[in-house]
Every structure is written in structure tokens, then in C-alpha cells.
C-alpha positions in Angstrom: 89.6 116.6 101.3 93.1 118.2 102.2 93.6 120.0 105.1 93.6 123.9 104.2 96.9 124.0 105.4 98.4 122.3 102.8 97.3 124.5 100.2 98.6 127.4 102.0 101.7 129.7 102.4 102.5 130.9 105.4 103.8 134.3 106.2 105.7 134.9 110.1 105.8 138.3 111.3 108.2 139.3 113.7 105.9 141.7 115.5 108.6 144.2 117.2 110.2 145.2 113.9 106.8 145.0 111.3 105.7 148.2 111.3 105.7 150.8 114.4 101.9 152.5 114.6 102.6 154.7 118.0 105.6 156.1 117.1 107.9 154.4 119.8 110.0 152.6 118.3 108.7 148.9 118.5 106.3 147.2 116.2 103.1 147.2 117.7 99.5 144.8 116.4 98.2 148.1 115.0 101.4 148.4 112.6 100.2 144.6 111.4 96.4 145.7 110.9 97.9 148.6 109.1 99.9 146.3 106.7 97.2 143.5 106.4 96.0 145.2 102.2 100.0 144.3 101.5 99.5 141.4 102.9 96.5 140.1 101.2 97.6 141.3 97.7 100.9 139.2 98.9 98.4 136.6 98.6 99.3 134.8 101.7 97.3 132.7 103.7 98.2 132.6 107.1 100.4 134.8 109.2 102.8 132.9 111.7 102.6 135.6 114.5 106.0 135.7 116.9 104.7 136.2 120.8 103.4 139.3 121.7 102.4 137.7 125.2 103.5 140.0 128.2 107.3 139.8 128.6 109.9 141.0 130.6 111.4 141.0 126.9 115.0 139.5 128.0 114.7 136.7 125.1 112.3 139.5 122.4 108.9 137.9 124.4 110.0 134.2 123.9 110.1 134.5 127.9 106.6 134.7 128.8 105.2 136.3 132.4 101.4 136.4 131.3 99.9 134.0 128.1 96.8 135.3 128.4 97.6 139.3 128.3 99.3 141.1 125.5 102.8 142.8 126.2 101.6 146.7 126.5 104.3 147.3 124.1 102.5 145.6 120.9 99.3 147.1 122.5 96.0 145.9 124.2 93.9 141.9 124.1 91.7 144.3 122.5 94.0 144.9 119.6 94.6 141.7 119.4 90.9 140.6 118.8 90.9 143.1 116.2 93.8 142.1 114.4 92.5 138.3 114.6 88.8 139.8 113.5 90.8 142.4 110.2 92.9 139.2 109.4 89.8 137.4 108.4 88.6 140.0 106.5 91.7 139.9 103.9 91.4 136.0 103.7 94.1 135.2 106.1 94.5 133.5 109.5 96.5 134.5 112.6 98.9 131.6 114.2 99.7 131.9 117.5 103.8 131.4 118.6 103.2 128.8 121.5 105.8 128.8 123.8 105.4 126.3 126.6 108.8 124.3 127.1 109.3 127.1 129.4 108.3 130.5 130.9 109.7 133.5 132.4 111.0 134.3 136.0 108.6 136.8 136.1 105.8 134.3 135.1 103.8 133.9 138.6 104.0 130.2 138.4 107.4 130.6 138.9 107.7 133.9 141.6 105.6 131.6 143.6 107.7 127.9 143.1 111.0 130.0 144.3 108.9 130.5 147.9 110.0 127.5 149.1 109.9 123.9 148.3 106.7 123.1 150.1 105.3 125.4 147.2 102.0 124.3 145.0 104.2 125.8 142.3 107.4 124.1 142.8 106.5 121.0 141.1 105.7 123.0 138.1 109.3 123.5 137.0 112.7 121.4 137.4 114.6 121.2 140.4 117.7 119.3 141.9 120.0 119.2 145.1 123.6 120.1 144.1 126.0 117.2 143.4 129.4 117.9 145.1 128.4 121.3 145.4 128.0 121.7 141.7 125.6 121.6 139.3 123.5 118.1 138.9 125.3 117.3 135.5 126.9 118.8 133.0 123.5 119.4 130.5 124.4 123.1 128.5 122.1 125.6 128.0 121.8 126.5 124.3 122.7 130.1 125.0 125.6 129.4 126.6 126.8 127.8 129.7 125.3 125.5 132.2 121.5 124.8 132.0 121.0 125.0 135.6 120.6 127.9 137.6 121.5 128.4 141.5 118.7 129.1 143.7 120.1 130.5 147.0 117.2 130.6 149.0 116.3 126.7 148.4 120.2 125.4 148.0 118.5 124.0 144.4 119.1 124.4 141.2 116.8 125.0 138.6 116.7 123.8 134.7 117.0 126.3 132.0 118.0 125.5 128.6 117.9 128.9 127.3 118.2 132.1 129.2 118.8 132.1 133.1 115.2 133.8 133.2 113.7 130.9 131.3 113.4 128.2 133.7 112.4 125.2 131.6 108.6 123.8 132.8 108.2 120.2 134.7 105.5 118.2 131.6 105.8 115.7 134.6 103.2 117.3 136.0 99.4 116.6 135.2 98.2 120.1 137.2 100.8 122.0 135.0 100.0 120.4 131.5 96.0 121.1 132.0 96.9 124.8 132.5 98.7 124.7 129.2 95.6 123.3 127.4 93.1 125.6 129.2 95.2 128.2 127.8 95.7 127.1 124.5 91.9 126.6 124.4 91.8 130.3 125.8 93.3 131.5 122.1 91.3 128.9 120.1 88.0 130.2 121.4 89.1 133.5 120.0 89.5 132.2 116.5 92.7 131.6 116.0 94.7 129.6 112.9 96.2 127.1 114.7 100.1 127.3 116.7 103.6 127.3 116.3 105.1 125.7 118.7 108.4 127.0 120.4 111.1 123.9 120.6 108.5 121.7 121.0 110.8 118.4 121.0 112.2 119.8 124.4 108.6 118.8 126.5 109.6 115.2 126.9 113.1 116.1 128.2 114.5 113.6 130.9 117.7 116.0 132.7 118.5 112.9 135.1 119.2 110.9 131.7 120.8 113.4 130.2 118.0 113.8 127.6 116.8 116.9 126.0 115.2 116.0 122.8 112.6 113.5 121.6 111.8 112.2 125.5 110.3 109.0 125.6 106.9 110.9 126.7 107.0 113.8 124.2 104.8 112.1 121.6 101.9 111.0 124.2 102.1 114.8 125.9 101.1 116.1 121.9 98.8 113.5 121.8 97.4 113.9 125.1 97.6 117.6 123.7 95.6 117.6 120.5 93.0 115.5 122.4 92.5 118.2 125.2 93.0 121.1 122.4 93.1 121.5 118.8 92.5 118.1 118.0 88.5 118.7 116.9 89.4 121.9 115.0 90.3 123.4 111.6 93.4 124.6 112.6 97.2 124.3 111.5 99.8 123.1 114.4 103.8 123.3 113.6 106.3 122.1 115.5 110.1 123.9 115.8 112.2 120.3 116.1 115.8 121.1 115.7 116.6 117.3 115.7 114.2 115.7 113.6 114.8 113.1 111.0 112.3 112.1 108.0 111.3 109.3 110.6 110.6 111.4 113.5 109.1 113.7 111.3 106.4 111.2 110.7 105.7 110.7 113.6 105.1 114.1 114.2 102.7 114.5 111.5 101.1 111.6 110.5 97.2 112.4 111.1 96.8 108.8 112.3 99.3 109.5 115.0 96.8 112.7 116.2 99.9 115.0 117.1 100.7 118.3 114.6 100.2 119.1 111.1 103.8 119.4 110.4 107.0 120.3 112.2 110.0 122.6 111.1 113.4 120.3 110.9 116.3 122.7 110.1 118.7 119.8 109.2 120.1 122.1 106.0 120.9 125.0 108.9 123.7 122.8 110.6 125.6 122.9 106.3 127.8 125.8 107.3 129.1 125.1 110.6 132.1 122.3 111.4 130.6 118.9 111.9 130.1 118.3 115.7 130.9 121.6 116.5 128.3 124.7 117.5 126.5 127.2 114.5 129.2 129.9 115.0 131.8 127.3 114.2 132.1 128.1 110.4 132.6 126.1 107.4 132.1 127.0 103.4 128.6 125.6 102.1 129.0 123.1 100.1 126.7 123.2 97.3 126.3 119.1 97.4 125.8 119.1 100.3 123.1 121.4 100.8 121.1 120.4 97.4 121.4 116.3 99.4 119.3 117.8 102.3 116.8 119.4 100.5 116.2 116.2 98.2 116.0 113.9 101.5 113.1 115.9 102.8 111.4 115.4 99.4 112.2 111.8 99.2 112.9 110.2 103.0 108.7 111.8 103.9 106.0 109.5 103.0 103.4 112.5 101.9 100.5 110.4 101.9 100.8 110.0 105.8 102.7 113.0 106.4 103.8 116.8 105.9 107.0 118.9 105.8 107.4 122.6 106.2 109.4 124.4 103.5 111.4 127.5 104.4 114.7 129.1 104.5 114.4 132.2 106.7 113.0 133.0 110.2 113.7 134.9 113.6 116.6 132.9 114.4 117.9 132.3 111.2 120.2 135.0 109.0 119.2 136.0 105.7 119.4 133.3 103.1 121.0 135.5 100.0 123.0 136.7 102.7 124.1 133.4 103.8 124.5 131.0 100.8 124.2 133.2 97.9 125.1 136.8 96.5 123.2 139.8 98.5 125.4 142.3 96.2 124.9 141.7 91.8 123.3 139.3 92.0 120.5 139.6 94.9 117.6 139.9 92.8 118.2 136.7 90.8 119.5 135.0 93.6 116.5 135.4 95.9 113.9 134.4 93.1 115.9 131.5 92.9 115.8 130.4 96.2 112.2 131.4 95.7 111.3 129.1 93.0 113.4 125.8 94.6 111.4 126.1 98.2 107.8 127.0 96.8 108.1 124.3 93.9 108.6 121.6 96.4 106.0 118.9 98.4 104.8 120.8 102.1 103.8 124.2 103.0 106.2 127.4 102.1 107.1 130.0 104.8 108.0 133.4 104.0 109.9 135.4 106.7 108.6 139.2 106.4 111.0 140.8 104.3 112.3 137.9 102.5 109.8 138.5 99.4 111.8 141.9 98.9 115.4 140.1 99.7 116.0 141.9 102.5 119.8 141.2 103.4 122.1 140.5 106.5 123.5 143.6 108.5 126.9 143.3 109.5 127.8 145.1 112.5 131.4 146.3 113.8 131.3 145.2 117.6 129.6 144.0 120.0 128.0 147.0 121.3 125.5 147.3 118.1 124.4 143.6 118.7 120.7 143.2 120.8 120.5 139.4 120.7 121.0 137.7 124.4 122.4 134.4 122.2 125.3 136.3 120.7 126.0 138.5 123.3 126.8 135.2 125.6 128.4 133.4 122.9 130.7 136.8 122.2 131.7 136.9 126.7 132.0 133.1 126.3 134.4 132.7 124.3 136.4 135.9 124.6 137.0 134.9 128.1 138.2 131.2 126.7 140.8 133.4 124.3 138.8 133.5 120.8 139.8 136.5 118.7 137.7 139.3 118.8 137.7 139.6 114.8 136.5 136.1 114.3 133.7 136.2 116.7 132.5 139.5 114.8 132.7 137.5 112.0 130.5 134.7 113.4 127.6 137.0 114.1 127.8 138.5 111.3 127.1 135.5 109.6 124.7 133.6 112.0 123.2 136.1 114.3 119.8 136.3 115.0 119.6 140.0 114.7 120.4 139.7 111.0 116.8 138.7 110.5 115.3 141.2 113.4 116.0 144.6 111.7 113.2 146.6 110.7 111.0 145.9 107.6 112.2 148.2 105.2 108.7 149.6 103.6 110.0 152.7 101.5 113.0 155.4 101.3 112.2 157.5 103.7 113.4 158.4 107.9 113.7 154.3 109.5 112.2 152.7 106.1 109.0 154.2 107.1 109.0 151.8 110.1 109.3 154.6 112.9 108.8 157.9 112.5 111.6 157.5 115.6 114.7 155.5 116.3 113.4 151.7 116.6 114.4 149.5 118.9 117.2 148.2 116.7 118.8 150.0 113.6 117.5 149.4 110.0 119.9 148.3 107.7 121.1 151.2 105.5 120.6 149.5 102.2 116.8 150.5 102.8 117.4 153.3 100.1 117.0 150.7 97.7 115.8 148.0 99.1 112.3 148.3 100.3 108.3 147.3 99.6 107.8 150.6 97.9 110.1 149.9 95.1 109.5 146.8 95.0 105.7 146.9 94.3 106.8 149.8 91.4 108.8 147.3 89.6 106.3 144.6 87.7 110.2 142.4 87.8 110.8 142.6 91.6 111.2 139.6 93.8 107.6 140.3 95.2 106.2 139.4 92.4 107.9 136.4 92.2 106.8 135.5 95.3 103.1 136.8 94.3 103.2 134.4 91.3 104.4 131.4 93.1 101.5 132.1 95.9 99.1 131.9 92.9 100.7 129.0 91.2 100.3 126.9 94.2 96.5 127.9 94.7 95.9 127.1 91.5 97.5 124.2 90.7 97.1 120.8 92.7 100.5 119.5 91.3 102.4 121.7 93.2 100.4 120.4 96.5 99.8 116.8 95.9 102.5 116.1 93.0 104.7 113.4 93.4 108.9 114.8 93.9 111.7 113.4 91.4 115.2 114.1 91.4 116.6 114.9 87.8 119.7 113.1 88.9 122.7 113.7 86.4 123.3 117.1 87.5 126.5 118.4 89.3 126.4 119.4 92.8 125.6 123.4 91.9 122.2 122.5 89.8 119.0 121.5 91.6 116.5 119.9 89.0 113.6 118.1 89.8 110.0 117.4 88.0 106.9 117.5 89.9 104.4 115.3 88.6 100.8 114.6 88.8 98.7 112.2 86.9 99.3 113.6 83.2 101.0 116.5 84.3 104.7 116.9 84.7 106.9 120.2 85.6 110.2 120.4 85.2 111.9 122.8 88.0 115.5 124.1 87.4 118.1 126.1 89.5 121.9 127.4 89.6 122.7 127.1 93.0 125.9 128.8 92.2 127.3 132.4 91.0 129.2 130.2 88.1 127.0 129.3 84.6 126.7 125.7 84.9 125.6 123.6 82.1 121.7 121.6 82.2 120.9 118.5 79.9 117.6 117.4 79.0 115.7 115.8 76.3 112.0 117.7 78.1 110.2 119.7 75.5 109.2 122.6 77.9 107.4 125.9 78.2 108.3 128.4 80.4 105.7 129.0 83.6 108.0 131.6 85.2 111.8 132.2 85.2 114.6 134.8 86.9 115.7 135.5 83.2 114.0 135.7 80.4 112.2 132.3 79.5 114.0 129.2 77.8 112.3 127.8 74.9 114.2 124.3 75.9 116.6 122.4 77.7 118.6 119.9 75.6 121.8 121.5 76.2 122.0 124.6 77.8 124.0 127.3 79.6 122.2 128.3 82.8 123.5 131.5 84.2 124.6 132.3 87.8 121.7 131.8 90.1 119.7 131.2 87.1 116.0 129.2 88.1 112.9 128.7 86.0 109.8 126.8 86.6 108.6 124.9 82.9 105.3 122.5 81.6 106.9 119.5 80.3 105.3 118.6 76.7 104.9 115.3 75.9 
């Protein structure tokens, strides 16, 4: 029998900028219970909930001080247990963001381990004597600048591959790892989904060898893991590995292994920036390119032994029709199409909230509108090193996380009905137009697309358990691929591109669902820009 996950789509709410329910600004767990009917008649299965774990909030609660108390912001544990308890009641589960590569400065383990080094804490995080009065080595942190951190009442450092107030957590250490499972049991007992799980490839990180990713001990620490925790339950577990391959994927997720369900790999993310260089280093997307990586993560997986996530969108990434397609005439085709490619294709879909309306990126003018801690140090960075001001603009305009944080945009009115005051970060002004009330008016909107797609995959076991071909004789701007399952065979077709493009096929077809109006074949035809349409192939 397959795992429940597999049949599922996945929708990841990014908690502060949902839906505001007390009227200060931020998105609270009320706002979610609030927005649980749309939800449901989404027809989603699970929600993928970002952290609402008390925070100083210097990394938006990815820098956690308590795991097992909610950030008074979002609300109350008490909320929480209702949301969990109301989610159940419309069919779908709450996963839990898990974020233990590292904690706050503010977390108590870590007030205490800065006492002194004769600390019971100390061990539970990284340290290291200087080296010629500098820092140990030359390891980066990924939001700019050196990953380690002078402590000046020890005369240590301390590890941090993100933020300064993120020290990164010692997995070394057997005390610190049963914490971590007590408290991940703390959130099961409750009745959660399952866990996402926060730069998970990072726990096996080696800084004396210069090794961050895929450590020689990450994969016994999940296994280890899923022993101690989720191991004996029905739950979903999803792994953010910025530097998987097909193979490690596998690894990852092969239920033999006893490790995750899946993991996310964002090897398509890396298409726009210059080889070798970092995201805000910018390149045109090439169309070849892009439709190569989605086809290796069809073909490179071997699905009886193991999963793959699909998605295009989440809290760190920009908006895709933003990003690689048209957000201005052609934004309603263009997001159904990227719709239909993902949700068509072998693992299970994610949907980032506001993506099944096609929300869009929100270009700013400087720096001073930007909230995000990653551009901000990248923007100091390098306009100390002598980068034009314009072109760093540019760059977080294009690949800033805020581009993905604005406010959902749920109707016309004051803050697209998510505040009745100023939230915590501006909506984006196209809310006029583009929001969930208009959407659900219009039986053509890209919600329904998404609806359909959500019911097409419940219903159908070919688009879970089919087999993935490449129509191959396509240029680089059309996608085309059949998914097929014993006697049953789709055909799935997309434009990539703004530019008609011609499609060759000798399929008899009919239509399932389409961005234009349906095609009664495809021997030789015209597709338009963005065009994509899902077909039964008739033998």
C-alpha cells in the first residue's frame, strides 16, 4: 500500500504573511484556522507549516530560542493544538518546519554554553581556538562572510553558517541529539503530519575538513533519527538538501535505508546564476537547460525505491512567473503552465501560498524597503567591495527572498484583506487584481487549475505510480512527456517560452485539461506562448 504521502499535495504556509487575525500586522495561527474552508476546497492535503517556534525573529523564526513554545506573535501552544485539531477536520495534516542544524543565541542551550568552557552546554555547539589570531579556516557563512563568530569572553570562536545569532549545533554530541528527538517526539505526540526539515544535509558537517554538506555521519544521525522518532509512524518527513544528486537523493529516501520520505534538491534553482559563482550572480535561463534538469529528476530516481519532491516556489525562493516566465500578458497562462509540468510529474507537488493565484515578484527601489537579513548582507557586502548600487537592486529584485514573503493577497480591499493595519512587510500593489477573491469568481482562474490538478492526482493512480518518458524530438522551449501506466498513457505538453513553437506527434488525444481551449490532436501543431495541456492518448 503507498505511503499517503505520495498521493498528496502539499501546501507551505508562510505563517507571518497568511492572514493577520488580531490586527497587528503579522500572520498569526488564528489567520490559518480562519483560512482552513479555502484551504480544503483547494483540495490540499497537507500544510507544510514555516516555524512559529518562539524567536527573536532575526532570520523570520528560522532562529529558534524555545521549540517547544509558540512565538507570542503567531499566538498561544493552545492555538496551536487547535489549528492541528481544525486541520483534521477539513482533511488535512499540519507539517512541522524542523529546524535543528542550529538554534538561536537566545536559545538557553546556548546563553548557557557562552558561560564558560567548563559549561554542560558548551559541547552542544561548535567551537575553536583562533589560528594566527584569525578565524579557524576560511569556511563562509551562506549569508555572507565568515561562518565563525568571535566570542570575547572565551578567546573562541563559534560556527555559524547562517546568521551570527544562529550558531550551528555540535550532532557530535549524543546528550544534544536525544534532546532533539525528545523534542521531535514532543510534536508527534500532538498529532502532527510529519517535518520538514531545515538544511538537513548540514547535521553531518565536519568544519576541521572543511565539510559542510553530506558528512560522512549525516545518514546514520537520520537513521539514528527515524529509529528514536518518526520511524513507527504515519507521517511524511522532507528534507531541504541544497546539494543533492539523483544518487544521494536515494539515499535519502529509499524506505529500506529508514531515513525520510523524500528530500527537496533545488538543482534547477542554481539555472540563472553564472556557473561557479553565488545566486545573485545572474545569467539568462536557458530554456534547455532548465527543461534537462527537470527530466533528470524524472529519469536519474529509481521510484520504486525512492521519492522526489516537486515544486517551484517557496520562502526562499522568488516567484516562478516572475522569474522564468511572463508575470505581465501572459501571467495567467504562464502559471497554469508551470502548473500542469510540476503536478503531471512522478513525486509529491508543493504549492507555495499564493502561487495557485500567481502571485508575482515585488520589485523594490532600494535597500531601505528590503526586510530579508540575506539581502541586506549581500547588498553591505558587496557595496563595500565596489559593486554598483543599480545592479545589486537588480539582483534582489530578481532573487530575494522577500519576493515570496509579501502578504497573501485575499481580495481588493485596505492590505489585500490581510491586515486591517500596515503588515509587517508591504503587499504588493498588483493586489487590485490579483487576489483569492477574484480568483475564486472566475470558473478560468489559475485556482482552478490548481483545484483540477489536485483532483486529477487523487483520482488517478497514473499520475502517482506512472512510469516518466521524455517525448524527445522537441526543441529546447517545449517540454513533452507521456506518463504511463499499464494500458493507460497521457501525453503532457508545454511552451516553456513566450514564442509559438511547433509540436509533432502521431498520439490520437483528448483533451483532460488545457491553458487554451482544448486540441483535438497533435500531428502538427502550433502551440502558443506558454501554451500547456494535459491529453488521454487513444490507442
Amino acid at each position: 500500500m503507498a505511503s499517503w504521502w505520495k498521493n498528496a499535495v502539499v501546501y507551505q504556509v508562510y505563517p507571518k504573511s497568511f492572514q493577520d487575525s488580531n490586527g497587528d500586522g503579522i500572520g498569526d495561527l488564528q489567520g490559518i484556522i480562519s483560512r482552513l474552508d479555502y484551504l480544503e476546497k483547494l483540495g490540499i492535503d497537507a500544510i507544510w507549516l514555516s516555524p512559529v517556534y518562539q524567536s527573536p525573529g532575526v532570520d523570520n523564526g528560522y532562529d529558534i530560542s524555545d521549540y517547544e513554545a509558540i512565538d507570542p506573535q503567531y499566538g498561544t501552544m493552545a492555538d496551536m493544538d487547535e489549528l492541528i485539531s481544525k486541520a483534521k477536520e477539513h482533511h488535512i495534516k499540519i507539517v512541522m518546519d524542523l529546524v535543528v542544524n542550529h538554534t538561536s543565541d537566545q536559545h538557553k542551550w546556548f546563553v548557557e554554553a557562552k558561560k564558560g568552557k567548563d559549561n554542560q552546554y558548551r559541547d552542544y555547539y561548535i567551537w575553536r581556538d583562533p589560528v594566527d589570531e584569525h578565524e579557524p579556516n576560511d569556511l563562509k557563512s551562506a549569508f555572507s562572510g565568515s561562518a565563525w563568530k568571535y566570542d570575547e569572553r572565551s578567546g573562541q570562536y563559534y560556527l555559524h553558517f547562517f546568521a551570527d545569532q544562529q550558531p550551528d549545533l555540535n550532532w557530535q554530541n549524543t546528550e544534544l541529539r536525544q534532546k532533539i528527538y525528545n523534542m521531535m517526539n514532543f510534536w508527534l505526540d500532538k498529532g502532527i503530519g510529519g517535518f520538514r526539515m531545515d538544511v538537513i544535509e548540514l547535521i553531518g558537517k565536519d568544519p576541521d575538513k572543511n565539510i559542510r554538506e553530506n558528512g560522512p555521519m549525516l545518514h546514520p544521525y537520520l537513521q539514528e533519527m527515524n529509529k528514536a522518532t518518526f520511524g513507527k509512524r504515519d507521517v511524511m518527513t522532507v528534507g531541504e538538501t541544497w546539494n543533492a544528486t539523483p544518487k544521494i537523493a536515494e539515499e535519502y529516501s529509499d524506505p529500506d535505508r529508514h531515513e525520510l520520505s523524500m528530500v527537496f534538491q533545488f538543482e534547477n534553482q542554481s539555472l540563472d546564476q553564472q556557473p561557479g559563482k553565488e545566486k545573485w550572480d545572474l545569467k539568462p535561463l536557458d530554456l534547455g537547460e532548465l527543461k534537462k534538469v527537470l527530466v533528470k529528476w524524472q529519469t536519474k530516481i529509481d521510484f520504486d525505491h525512492a521519492w522526489n519532491s516537486l515544486f517551484w516556489e517557496n520562502h526562499d525562493i522568488p516567484r516562478v512567473i516572475s522569474r522564468w516566465g511572463n508575470d505581465q500578458e501572459y501571467r495567467v497562462q504562464c502559471a497554469k503552465m508551470f502548473a500542469i509540468i510540476l503536478h503531471m510529474m512522478h513525486g509529491t507537488p508543493y504549492i507555495f501560498n499564493g502561487e495557485e493565484i500567481g502571485m508575482t515578484n515585488c520589485p523594490v527601489k532600494n535597500i531601505d524597503e528590503v526586510e530579508d537579513i540575506e539581502s541586506i548582507n549581500m547588498y553591505n557586502e558587496r557595496l563595500a567591495e565596489g559593486y554598483d548600487e543599480e545592479e545589486l537592486i537588480h539582483a534582489i529584485n530578481v532573487k530575494g527572498r522577500d519576493n515570496a514573503r509579501r502578504p497573501m493577497q485575499w481580495n481588493d480591499e485596505k492590505n489585500a484583506g490581510f491586515s486591517e493595519v500596515d503588515p509587517w512587510l508591504s503587499v504588493n500593489p498588483n493586489y487590485k487584481d490579483i487576489n483569492v477573491e477574484n480568483a475564486l469568481a472566475d470558473p478560468n482562474s489559475i485556482f482552478y487549475t490548481y483545484q483540477k490538478l489536485i483532483k486529477l492526482r487523487h483520482e488517478n493512480p497514473i499520475v502517482v505510480d506512472g512510469d516518466f518518458s521524455l517525448v524527445s524530438n522537441t526543441q529546447d522551449a517545449v517540454l513533452a512527456y507521456y506518463r504511463i501506466l499499464n494500458d493507460k498513457k497521457w501525453l503532457v505538453v508545454a511552451n516553456l517560452s513566450n514564442e509559438e513553437q511547433n509540436f509533432v506527434s502521431n498520439d490520437q488525444i483528448e483533451t483532460i485539461l488545457s491553458n487554451y481551449p482544448e486540441r483535438n490532436n497533435v500531428q502538427n501543431i502550433t502551440l502558443k506562448p506558454y501554451e500547456a495541456f494535459i491529453s488521454k492518448v487513444i490507442e
